[in-house]
FIDRENSE-472021 format. One record per atom (N, C-alpha, C): residue in one letter; y, x, z. Coordinates in pm, whole numbers, plus 50000, padded with zeros to 5 digits. Layout:
# FIDRENSE-472021
AYXZ/...
END
This chain:
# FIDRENSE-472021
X326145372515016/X326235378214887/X325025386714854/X324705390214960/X323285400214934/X322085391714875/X322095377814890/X321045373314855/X321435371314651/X323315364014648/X322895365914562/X322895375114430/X323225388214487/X322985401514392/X321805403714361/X320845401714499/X319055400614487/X318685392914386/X319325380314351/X318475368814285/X319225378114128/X320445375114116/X321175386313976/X320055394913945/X319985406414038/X319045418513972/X317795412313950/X317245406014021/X316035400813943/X316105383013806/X317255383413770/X317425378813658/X317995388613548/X318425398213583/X318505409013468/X317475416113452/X316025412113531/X315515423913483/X314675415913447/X314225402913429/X313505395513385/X314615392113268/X315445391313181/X316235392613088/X315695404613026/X315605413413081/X315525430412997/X313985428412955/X313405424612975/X311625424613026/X311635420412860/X310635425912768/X310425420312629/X309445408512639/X309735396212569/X309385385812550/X307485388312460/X306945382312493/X305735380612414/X305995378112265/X305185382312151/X305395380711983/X304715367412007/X305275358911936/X305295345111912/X304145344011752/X305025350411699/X304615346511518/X304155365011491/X303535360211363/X302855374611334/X301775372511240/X301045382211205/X299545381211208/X298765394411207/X297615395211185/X297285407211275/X295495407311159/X294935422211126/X293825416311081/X292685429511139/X291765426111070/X289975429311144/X289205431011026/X288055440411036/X287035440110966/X285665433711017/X285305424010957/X283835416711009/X282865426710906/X282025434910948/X281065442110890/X279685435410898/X279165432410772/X277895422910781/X276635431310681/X275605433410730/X274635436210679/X273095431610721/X272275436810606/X271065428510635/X270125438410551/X268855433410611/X267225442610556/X266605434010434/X266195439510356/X265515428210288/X264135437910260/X262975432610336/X261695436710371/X261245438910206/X260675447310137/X259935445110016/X258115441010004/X258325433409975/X256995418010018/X256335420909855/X255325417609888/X254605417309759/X253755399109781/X253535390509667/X252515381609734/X251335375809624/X250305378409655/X249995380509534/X248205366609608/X248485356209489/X248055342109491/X246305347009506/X245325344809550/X243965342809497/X243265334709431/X242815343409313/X242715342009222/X241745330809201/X241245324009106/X239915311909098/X239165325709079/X237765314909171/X236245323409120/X236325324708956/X235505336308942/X235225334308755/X234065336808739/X233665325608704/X232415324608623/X232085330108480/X231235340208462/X231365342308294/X230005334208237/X230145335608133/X229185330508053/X227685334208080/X226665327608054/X225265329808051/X225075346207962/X224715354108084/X224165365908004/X222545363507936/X221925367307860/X221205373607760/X220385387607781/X219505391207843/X219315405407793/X218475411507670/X218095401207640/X216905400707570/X217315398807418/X216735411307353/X217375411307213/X216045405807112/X216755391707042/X215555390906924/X216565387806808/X215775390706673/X216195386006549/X217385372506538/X217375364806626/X218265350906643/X218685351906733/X218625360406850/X219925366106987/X220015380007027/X221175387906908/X221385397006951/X222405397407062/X222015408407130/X222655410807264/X223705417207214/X224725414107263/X226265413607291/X226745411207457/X228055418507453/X228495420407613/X229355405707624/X229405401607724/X229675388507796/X231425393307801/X232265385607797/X233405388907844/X234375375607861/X235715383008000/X236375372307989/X237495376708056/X238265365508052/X239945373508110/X240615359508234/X240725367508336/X241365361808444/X242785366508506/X243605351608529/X244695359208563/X244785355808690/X245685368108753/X246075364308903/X247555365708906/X248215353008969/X249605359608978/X249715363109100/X250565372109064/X251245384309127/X252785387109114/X253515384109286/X255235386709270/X255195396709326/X256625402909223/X257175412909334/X258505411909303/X259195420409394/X260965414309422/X261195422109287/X262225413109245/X262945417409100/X263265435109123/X262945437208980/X263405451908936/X262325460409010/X261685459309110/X260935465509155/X259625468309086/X259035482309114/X258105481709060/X256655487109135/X255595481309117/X254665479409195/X253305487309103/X252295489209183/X251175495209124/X250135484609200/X249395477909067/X248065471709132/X246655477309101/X245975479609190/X244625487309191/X243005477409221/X242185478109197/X241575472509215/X240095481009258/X239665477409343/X238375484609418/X237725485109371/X236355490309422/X234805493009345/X234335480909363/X234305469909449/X233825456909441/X232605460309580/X232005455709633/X231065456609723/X229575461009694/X229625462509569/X228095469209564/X227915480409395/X228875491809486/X229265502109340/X227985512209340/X227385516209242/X226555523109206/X227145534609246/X225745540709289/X225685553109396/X226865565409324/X227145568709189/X228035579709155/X229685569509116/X229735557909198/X231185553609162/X231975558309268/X233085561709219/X234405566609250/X235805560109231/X236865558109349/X238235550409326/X238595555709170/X238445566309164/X239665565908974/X238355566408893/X236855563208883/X236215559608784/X235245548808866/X235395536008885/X234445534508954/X233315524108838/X231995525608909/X230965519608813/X230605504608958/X230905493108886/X230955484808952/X229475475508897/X229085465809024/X227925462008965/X227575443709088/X227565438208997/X226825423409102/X225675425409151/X225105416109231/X223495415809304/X223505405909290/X221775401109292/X221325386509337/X220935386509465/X221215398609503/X220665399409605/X219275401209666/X218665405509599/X217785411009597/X216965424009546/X218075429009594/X217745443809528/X218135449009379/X219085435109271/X218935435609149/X220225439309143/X220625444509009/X221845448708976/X222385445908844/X223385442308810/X224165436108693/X225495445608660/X225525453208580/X226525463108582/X227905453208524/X229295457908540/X230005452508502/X231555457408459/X232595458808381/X233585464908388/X234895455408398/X235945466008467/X237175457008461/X238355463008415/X239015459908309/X239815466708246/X241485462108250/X242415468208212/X243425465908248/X244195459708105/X243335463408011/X243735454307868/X242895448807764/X242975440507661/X241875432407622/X241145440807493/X241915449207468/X240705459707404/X240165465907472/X240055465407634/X238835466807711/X238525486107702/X239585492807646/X239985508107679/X240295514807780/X241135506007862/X241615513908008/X240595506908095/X239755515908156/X239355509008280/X240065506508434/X240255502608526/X240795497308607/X240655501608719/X241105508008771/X240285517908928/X241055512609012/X240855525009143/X241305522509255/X242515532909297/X243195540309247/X244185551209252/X245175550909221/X246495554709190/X248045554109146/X247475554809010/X246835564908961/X247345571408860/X245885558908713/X245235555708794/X243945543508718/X244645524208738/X245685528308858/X246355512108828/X247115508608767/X247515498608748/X248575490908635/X249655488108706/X250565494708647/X252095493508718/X252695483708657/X253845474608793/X253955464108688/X255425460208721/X256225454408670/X257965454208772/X258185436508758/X258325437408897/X259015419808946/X260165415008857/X259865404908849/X261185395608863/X261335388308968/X260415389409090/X261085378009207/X260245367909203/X259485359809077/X258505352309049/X257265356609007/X256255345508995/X254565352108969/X254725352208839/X254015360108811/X253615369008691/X252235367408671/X251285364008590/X249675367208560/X249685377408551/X248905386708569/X248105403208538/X246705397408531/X246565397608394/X244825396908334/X244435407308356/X243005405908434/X242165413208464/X240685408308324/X240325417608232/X240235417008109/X238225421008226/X237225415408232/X236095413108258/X235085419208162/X233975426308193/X233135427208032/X231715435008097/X230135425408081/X229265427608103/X228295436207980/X227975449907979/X227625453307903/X226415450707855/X226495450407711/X224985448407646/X224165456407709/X222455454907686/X221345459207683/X220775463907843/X221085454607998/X221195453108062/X220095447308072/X218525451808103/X217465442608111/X217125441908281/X217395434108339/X217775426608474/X217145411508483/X216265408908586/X216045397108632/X216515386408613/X215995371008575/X216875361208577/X217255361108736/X218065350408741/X219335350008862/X220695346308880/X221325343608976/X222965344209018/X223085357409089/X224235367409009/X224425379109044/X226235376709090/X226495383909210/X227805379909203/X228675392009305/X229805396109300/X230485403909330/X231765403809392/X231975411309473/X233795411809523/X234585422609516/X235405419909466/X236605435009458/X237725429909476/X238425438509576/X239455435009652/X240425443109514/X241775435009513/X242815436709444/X243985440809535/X244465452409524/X245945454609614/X247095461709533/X247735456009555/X249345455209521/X250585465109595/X251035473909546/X251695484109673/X253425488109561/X253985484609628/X255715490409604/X255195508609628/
END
């Protein structure tokens, strides 16, 4: 009999023992996040060629400033807004400065071709290198042109030649 009271108590207590939940449901939070880097990308631009300068003033060619307008596109992430600046170019006359700068081509040979770059086509704002001389501009996510408005001033008596220049363009959130 002892064995089977032994086997009893251990069927009542495996009886008493709570069964595993079968059905149910049960819930969780999946927490998801992400960075989104703010990118600027901004295309390079075509060379620009301007027109045949002139320095030379007669009765049948008065001198007038050369001008022209180039665009570069330029994205930035929607709603955002960006400041683009543009440098002194590689060969700025000795008193140019980021928020006034006096920009100028060479032939390279010692010659100089003065030149301006403005931020609109009445050729009023000039175009520097600082927050407060760049053109602020706000994304949509796609390129955008920003004309860079070009203009060689009259009465520039300079060597014939190919005079030519670089100015770096930067783009900053």
């Amino acid at each position: 009999m002892k064995v089977r009271s032994s086997l009893l108590t251990v069927l009542l207590l495996i009886a008493s023992y709570p069964a595993p939940a079968m059905a149910g449901s049960a819930n969780a939070n999946l927490n998801v996040s992400a960075s989104v880097v703010p990118s600027i990308i901004i295309a390079p631009p075509a060379p620009v060629q301007l027109d045949e300068y002139n320095p030379i003033a007669t009765p049948y060619n008065p001198v007038t400033p050369v001008t022209k307008t180039a665009p570069v596109p330029i994205t930035l992430p929607s709603n955002t807004t960006g400041k683009i600046t543009l440098g002194q170019g590689q060969n700025p006359a000795p008193d140019s400065t980021d928020p006034t700068p006096v920009r100028r081509m060479t032939d390279g040979n010692g010659n100089y071709l003065l030149y301006e770059l403005y931020q609109d086509e009445s050729q009023t704002t000039i175009w520097g290198n600082t927050n407060d001389t760049g053109l602020s501009l706000t994304g949509t996510g796609s390129a955008s042109n920003v004309n860079v408005h070009i203009k060689i001033p009259e009465g520039q008596n300079v060597p014939a030649g190919n005079y030519q220049d670089t100015v770096q363009l930067k783009a900053t959130l």
